[in-house]
N, CA, C and O atoms as a printed pandas DataFrame, in Angstrom:
     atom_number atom_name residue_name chain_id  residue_number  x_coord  y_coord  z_coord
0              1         N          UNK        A               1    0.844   -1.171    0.000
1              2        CA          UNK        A               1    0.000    0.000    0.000
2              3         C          UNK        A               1    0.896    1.242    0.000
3              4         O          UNK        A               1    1.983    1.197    0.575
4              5         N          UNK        A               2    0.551    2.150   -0.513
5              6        CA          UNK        A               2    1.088    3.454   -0.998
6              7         C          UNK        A               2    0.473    4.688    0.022
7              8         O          UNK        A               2   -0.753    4.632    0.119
8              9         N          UNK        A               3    1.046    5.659    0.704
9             10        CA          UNK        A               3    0.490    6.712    1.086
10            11         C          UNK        A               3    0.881    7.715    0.740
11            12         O          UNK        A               3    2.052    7.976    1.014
12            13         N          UNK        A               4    0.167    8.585    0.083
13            14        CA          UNK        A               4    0.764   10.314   -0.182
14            15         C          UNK        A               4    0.688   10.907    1.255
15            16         O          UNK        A               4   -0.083   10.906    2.214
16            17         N          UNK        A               5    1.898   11.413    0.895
17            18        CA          UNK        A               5    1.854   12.419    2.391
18            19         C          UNK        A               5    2.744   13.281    2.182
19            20         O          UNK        A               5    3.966   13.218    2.313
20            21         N          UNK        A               6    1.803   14.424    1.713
21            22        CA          UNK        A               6    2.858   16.008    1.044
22            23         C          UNK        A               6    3.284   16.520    2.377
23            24         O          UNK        A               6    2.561   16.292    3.346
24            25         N          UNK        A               7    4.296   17.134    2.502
25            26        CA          UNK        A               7    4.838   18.343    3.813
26            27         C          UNK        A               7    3.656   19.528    3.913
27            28         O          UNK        A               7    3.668   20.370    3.016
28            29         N          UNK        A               8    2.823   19.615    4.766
29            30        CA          UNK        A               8    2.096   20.797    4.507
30            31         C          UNK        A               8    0.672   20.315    3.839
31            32         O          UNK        A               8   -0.431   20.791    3.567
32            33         N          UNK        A               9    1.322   19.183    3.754
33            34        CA          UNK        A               9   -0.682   19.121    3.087
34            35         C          UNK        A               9   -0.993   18.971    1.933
35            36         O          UNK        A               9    0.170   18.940    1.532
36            37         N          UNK        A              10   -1.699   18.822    0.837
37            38        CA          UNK        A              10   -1.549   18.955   -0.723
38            39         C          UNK        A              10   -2.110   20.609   -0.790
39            40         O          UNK        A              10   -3.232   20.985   -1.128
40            41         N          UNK        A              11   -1.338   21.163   -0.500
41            42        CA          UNK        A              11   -1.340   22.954   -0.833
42            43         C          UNK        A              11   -1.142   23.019   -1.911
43            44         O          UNK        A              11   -1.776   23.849   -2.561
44            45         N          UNK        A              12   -0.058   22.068   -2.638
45            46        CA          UNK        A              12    0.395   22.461   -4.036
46            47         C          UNK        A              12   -0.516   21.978   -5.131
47            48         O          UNK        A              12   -0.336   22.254   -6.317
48            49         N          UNK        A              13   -1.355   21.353   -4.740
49            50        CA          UNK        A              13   -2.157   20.475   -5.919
50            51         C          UNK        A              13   -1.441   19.136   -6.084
51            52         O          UNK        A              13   -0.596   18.720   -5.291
52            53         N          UNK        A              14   -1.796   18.582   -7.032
53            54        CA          UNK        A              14   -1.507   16.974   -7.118
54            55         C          UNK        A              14   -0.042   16.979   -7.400
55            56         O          UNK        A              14    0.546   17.723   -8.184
56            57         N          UNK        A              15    0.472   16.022   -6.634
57            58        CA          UNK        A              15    2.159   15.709   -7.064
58            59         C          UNK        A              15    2.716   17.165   -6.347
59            60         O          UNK        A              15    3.920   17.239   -6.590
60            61         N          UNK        A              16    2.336   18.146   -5.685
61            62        CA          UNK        A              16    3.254   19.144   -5.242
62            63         C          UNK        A              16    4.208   19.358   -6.134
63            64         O          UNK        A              16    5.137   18.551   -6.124
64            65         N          UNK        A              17    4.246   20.465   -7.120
65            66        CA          UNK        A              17    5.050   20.927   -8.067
66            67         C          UNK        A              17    6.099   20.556   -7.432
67            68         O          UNK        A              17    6.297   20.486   -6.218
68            69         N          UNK        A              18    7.201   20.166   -8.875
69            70        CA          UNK        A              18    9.108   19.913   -8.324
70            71         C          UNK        A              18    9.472   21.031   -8.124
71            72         O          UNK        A              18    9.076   21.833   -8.971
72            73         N          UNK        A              19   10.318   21.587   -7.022
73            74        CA          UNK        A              19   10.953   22.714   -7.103
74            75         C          UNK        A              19   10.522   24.045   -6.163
75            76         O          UNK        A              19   11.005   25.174   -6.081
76            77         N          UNK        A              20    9.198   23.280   -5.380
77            78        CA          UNK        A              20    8.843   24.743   -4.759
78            79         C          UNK        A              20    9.346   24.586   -3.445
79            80         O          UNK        A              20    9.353   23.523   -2.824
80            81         N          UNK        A              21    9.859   25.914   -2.955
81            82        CA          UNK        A              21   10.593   25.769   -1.501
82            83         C          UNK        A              21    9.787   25.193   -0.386
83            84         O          UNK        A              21    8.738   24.551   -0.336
84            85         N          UNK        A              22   10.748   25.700    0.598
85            86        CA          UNK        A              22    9.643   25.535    1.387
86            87         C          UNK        A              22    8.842   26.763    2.053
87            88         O          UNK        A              22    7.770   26.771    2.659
88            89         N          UNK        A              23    9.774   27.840    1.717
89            90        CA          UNK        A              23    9.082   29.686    1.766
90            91         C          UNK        A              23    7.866   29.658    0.928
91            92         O          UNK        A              23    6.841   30.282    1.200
92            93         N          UNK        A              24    8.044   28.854   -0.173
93            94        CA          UNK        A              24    6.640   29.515   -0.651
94            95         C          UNK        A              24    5.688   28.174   -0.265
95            96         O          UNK        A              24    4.585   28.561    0.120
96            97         N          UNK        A              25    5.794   26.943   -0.264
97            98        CA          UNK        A              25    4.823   26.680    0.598
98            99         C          UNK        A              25    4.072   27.136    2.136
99           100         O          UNK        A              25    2.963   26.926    2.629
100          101         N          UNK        A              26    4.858   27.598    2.420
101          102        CA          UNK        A              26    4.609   28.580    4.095
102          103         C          UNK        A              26    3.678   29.755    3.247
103          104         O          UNK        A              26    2.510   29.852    3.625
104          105         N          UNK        A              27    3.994   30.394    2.447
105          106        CA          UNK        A              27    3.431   31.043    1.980
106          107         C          UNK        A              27    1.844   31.088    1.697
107          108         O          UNK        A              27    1.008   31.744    2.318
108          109         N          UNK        A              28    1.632   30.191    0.562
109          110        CA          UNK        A              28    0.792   28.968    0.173
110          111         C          UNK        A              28   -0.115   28.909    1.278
111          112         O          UNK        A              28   -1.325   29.127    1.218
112          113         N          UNK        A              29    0.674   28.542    2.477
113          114        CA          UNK        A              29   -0.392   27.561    3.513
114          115         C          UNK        A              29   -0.829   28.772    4.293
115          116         O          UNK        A              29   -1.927   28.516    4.788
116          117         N          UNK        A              30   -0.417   30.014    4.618
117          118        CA          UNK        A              30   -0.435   31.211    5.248
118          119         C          UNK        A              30   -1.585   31.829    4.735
119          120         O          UNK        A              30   -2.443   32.261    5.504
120          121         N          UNK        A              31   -1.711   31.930    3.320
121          122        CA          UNK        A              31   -2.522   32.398    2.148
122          123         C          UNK        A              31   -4.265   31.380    2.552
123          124         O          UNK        A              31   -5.346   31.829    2.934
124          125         N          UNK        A              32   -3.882   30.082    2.278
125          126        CA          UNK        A              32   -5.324   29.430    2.145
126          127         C          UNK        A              32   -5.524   29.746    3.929
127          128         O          UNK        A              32   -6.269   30.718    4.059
128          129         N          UNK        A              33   -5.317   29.497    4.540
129          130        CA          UNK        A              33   -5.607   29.368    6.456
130          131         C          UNK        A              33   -6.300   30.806    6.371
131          132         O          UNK        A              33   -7.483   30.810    6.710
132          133         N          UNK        A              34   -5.830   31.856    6.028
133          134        CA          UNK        A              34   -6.067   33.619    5.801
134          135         C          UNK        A              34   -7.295   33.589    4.989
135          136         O          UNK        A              34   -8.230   34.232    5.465
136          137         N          UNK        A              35   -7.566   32.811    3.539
137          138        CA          UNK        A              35   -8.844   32.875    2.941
138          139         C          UNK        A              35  -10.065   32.369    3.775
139          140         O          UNK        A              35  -11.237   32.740    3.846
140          141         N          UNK        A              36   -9.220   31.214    4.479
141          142        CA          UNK        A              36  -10.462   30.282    5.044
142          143         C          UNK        A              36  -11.055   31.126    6.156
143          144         O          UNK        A              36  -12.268   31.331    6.197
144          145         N          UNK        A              37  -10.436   31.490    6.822
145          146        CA          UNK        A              37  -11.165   32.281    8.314
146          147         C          UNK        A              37  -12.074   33.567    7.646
147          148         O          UNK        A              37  -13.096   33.939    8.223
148          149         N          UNK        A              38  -11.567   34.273    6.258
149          150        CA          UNK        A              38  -12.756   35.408    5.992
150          151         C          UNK        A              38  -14.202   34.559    5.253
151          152         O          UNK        A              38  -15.308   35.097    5.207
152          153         N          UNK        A              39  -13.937   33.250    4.749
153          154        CA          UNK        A              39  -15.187   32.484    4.189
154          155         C          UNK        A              39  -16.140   33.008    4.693
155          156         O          UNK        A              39  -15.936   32.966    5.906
156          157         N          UNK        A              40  -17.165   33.532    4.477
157          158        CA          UNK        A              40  -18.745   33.244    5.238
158          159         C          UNK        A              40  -18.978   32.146    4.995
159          160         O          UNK        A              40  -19.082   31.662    6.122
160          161         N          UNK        A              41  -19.200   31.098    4.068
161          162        CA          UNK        A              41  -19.383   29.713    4.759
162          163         C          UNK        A              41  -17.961   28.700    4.487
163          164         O          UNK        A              41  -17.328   28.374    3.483
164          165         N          UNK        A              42  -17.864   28.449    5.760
165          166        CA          UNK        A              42  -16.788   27.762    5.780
166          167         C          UNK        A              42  -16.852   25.940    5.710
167          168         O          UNK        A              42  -15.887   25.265    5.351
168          169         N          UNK        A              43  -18.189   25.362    6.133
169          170        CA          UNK        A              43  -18.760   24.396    5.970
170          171         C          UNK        A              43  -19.249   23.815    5.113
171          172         O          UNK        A              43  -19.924   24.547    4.389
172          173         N          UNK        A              44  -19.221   22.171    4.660
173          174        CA          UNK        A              44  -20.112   22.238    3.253
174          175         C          UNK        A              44  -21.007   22.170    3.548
175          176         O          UNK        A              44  -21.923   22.691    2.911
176          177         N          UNK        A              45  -21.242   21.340    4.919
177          178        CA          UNK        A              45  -22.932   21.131    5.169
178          179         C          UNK        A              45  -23.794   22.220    5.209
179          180         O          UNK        A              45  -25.000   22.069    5.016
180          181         N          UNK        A              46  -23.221   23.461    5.474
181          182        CA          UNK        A              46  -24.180   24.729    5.592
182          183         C          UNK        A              46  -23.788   25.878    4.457
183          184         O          UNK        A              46  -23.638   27.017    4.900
184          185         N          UNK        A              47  -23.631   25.697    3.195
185          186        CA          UNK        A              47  -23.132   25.445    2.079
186          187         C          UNK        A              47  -24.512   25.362    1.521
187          188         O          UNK        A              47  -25.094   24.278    1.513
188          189         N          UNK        A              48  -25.235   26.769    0.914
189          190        CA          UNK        A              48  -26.756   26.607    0.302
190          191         C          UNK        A              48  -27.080   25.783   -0.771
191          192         O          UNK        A              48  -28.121   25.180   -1.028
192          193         N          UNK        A              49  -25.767   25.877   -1.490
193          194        CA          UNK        A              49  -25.693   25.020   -2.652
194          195         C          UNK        A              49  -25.924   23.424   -2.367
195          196         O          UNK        A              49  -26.929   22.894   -2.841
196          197         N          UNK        A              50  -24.910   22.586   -1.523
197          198        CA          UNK        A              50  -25.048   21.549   -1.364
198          199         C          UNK        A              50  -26.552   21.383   -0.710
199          200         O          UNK        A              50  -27.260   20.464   -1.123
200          201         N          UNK        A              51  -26.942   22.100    0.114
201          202        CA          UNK        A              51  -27.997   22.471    0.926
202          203         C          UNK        A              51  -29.240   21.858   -0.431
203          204         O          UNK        A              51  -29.885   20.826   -0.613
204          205         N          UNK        A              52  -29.078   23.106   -1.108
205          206        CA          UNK        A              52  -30.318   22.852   -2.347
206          207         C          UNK        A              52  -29.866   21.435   -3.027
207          208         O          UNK        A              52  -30.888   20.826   -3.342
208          209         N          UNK        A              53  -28.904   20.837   -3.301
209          210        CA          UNK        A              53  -28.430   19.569   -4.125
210          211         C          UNK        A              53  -29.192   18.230   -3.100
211          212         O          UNK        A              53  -29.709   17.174   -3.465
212          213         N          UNK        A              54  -28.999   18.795   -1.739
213          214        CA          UNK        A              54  -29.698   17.339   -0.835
214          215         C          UNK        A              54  -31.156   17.274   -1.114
215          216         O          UNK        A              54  -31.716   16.205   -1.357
216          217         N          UNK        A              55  -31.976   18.801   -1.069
217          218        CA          UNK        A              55  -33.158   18.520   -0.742
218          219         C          UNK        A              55  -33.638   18.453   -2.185
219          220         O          UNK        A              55  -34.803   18.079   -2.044
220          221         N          UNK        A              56  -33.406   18.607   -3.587
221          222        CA          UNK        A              56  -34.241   18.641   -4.866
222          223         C          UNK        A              56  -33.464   17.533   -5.217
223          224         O          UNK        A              56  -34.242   16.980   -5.994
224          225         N          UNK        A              57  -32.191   16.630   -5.173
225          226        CA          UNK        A              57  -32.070   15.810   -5.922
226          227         C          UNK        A              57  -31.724   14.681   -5.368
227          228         O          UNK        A              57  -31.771   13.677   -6.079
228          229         N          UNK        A              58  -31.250   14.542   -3.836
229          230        CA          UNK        A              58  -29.771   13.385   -3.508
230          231         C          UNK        A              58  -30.701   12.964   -2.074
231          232         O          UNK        A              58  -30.297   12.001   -1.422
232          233         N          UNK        A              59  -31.658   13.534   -1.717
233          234        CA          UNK        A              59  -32.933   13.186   -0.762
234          235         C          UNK        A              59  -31.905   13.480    0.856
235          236         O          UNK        A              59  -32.241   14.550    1.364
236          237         N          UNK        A              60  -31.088   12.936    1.450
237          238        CA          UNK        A              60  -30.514   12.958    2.754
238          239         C          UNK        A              60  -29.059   12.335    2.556
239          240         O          UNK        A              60  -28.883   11.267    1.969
240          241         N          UNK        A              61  -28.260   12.936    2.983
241          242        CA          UNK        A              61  -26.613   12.475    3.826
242          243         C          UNK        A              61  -26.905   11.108    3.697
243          244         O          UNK        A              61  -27.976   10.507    3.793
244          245         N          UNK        A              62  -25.581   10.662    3.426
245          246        CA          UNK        A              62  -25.866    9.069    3.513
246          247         C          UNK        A              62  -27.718    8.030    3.060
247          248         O          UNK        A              62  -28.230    6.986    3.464
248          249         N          UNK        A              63  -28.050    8.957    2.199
249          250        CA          UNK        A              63  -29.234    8.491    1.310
250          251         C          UNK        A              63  -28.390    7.350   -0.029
251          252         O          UNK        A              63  -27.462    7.752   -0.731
252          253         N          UNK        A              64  -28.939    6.038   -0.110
253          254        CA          UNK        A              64  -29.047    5.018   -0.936
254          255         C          UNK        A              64  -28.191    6.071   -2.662
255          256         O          UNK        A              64  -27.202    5.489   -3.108
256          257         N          UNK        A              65  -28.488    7.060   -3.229
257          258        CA          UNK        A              65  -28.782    7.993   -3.931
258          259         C          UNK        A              65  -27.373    8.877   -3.928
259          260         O          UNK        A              65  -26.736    9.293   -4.895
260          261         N          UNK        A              66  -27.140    9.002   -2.682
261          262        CA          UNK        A              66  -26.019   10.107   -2.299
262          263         C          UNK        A              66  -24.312    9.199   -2.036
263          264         O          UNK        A              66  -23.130    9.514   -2.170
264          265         N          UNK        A              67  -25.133    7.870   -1.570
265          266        CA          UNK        A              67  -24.232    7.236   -1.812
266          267         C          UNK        A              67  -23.007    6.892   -2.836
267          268         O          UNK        A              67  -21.780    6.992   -2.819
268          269         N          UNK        A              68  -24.090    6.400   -3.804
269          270        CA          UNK        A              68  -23.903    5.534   -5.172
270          271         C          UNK        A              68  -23.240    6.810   -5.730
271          272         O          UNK        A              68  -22.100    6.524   -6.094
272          273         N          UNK        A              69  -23.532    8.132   -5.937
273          274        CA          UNK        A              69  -23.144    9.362   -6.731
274          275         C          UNK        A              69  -21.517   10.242   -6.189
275          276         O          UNK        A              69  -20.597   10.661   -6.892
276          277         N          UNK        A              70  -21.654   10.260   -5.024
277          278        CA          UNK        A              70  -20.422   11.120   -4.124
278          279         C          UNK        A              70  -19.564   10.229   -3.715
279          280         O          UNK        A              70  -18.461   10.721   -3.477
280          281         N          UNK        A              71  -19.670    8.793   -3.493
281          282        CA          UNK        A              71  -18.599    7.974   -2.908
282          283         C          UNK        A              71  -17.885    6.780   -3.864
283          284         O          UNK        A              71  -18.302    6.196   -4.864
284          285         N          UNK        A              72  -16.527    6.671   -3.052
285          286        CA          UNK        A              72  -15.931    6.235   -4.488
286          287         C          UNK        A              72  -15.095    5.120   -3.781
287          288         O          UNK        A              72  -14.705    5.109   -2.613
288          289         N          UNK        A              73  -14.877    4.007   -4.945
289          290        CA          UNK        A              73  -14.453    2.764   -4.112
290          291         C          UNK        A              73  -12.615    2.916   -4.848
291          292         O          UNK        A              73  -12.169    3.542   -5.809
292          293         N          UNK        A              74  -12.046    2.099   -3.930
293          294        CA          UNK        A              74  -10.356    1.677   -4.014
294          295         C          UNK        A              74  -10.153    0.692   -4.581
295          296         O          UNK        A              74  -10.428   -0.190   -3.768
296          297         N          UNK        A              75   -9.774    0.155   -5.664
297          298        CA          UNK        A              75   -9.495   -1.398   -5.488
298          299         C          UNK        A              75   -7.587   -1.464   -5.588
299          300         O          UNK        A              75   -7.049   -0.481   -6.098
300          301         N          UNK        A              76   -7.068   -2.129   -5.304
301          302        CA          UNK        A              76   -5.644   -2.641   -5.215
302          303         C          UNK        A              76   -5.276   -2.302   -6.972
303          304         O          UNK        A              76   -6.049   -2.375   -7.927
304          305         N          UNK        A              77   -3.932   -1.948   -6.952
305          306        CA          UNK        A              77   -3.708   -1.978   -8.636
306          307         C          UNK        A              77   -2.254   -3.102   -8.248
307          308         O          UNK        A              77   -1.563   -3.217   -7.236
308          309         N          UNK        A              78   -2.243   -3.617   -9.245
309          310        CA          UNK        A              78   -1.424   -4.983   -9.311
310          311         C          UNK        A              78    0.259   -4.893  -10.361
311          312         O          UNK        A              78    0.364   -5.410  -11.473
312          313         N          UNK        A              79    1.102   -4.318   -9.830
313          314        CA          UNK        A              79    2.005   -4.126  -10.935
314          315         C          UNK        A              79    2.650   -5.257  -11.636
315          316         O          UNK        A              79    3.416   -5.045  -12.576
C-alpha cells in the first residue's frame, strides 16, 4: 500500500510541483488558512448550494442515492 503524504498538506495540488521551496509553501499555507477564516461559509454542510443539491435531488446524507453518486471505491492496482 502506498500513502501520499505532502509536507504541509496537498497545498500544491496533485504531485506538489518539483521545485517549490519551502518559503513559498509557508506562503501557500499562510494564504489558504487567511482565505479560510474570511469564508462566510466555511462548511459544506451549511453550504446553500449543497444544501439545495440534498433537498431537490440526492434526498438525505448518507441516502441510498447520495451514496452511489459522491462515494468512491479503491481497489488494489497490481504491478
Amino acid at each position: 500500500m502506498e500513502i501520499m503524504c505532502c509536507p504541509g498538506g496537498c497545498i500544491g495540488g496533485g504531485g506538489q510541483p518539483w521545485g517549490t521551496t519551502k518559503a513559498t509553501k509557508e506562503a501557500r499555507m499562510a494564504g489558504l488558512y487567511q482565505a479560510d477564516r474570511e469564508l462566510p461559509i466555511r462548511q459544506s454542510h451549511k453550504n446553500p448550494a449543497v444544501k439545495a443539491l440534498y433537498d431537490e435531488f440526492l434526498g438525505k446524507p448518507l441516502s441510498h442515492k447520495s451514496h452511489e453518486l459522491l462515494h468512491t471505491h479503491y481497489h488494489p492496482k497490481h504491478k
